[in-house]
C-alpha positions as CSV (number, residue, x, y, z in Angstrom):
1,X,32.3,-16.1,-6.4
2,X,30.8,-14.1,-9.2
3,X,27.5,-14.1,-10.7
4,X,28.9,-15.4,-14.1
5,X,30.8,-18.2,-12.2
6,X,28.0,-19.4,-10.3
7,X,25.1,-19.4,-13.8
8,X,28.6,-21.4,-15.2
9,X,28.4,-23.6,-12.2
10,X,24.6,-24.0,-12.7
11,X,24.0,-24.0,-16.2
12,X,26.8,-27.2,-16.4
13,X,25.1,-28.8,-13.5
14,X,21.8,-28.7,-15.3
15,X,23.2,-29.8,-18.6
16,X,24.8,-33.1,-17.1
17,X,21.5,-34.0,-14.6
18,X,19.3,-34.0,-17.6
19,X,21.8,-36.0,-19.5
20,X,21.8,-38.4,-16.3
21,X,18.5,-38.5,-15.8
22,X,17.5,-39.0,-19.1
23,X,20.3,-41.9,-20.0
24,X,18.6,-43.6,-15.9
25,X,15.0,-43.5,-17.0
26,X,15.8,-45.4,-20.0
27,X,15.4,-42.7,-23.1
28,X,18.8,-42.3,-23.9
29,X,21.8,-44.6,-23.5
30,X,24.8,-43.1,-22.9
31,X,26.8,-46.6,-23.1
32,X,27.3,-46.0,-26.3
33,X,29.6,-43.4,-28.2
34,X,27.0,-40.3,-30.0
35,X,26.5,-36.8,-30.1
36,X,24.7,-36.4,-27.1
37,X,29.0,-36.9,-25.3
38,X,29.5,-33.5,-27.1
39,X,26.7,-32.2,-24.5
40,X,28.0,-33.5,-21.6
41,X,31.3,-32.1,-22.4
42,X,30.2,-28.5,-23.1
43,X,28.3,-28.9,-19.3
44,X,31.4,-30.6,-17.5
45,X,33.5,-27.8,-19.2
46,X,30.8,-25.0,-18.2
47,X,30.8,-26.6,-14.8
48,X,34.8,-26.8,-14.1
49,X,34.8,-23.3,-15.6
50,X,32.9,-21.9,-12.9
51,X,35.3,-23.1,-9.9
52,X,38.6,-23.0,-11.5
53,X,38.2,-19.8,-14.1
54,X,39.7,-21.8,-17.4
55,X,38.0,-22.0,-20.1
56,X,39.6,-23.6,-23.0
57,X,37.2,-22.4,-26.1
58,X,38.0,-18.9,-24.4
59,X,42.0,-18.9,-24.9
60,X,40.9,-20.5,-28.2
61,X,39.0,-17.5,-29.4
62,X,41.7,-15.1,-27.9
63,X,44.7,-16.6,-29.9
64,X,42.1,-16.3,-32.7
65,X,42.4,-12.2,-31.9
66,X,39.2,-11.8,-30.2
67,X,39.0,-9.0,-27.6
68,X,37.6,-9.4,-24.3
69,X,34.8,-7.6,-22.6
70,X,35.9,-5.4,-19.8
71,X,32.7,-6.0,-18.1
72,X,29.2,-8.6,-18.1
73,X,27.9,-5.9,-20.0
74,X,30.5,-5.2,-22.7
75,X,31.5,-1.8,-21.8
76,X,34.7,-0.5,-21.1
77,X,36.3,1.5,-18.3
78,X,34.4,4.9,-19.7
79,X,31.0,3.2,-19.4
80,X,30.3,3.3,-23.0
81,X,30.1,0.2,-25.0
82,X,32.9,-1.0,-27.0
């Protein structure tokens, strides 16, 4: 597993527990439809993301002709940066 799967993994995780824990101690309530849904998909995609690799708004932004970083850091190959 690689660094950026695992903060994925985490940062999902973190997203959905305070959604849950706010929604069980009563300040939210996620019974019915709102905005705060759009949250908790972004942190079950960023969660699913991190174990399985796909990542829909990423194949989205590549048929959109966006390039792809060849490292975490955004530099190619020759170590300078793109």
């Amino acid at each position: 597993m690689t660094v950026n799967r695992a903060i994925s993994i985490f940062a999902g995780f973190m997203i959905m527990a305070s959604l849950a824990l706010a929604h069980f101690s009563g300040q939210i309530n996620l019974g019915q439809m709102s905005w705060l849904w759009l949250t908790f998909f972004v942190g079950a995609n960023l969660f699913q993301m991190g174990f399985t690799g796909f990542c829909p708004a990423a194949k989205i932004m590549k048929a959109l002709g966006m390039k792809e970083a060849t490292s975490a850091c955004g530099t190619n190959s020759s170590g300078k940066c793109c």
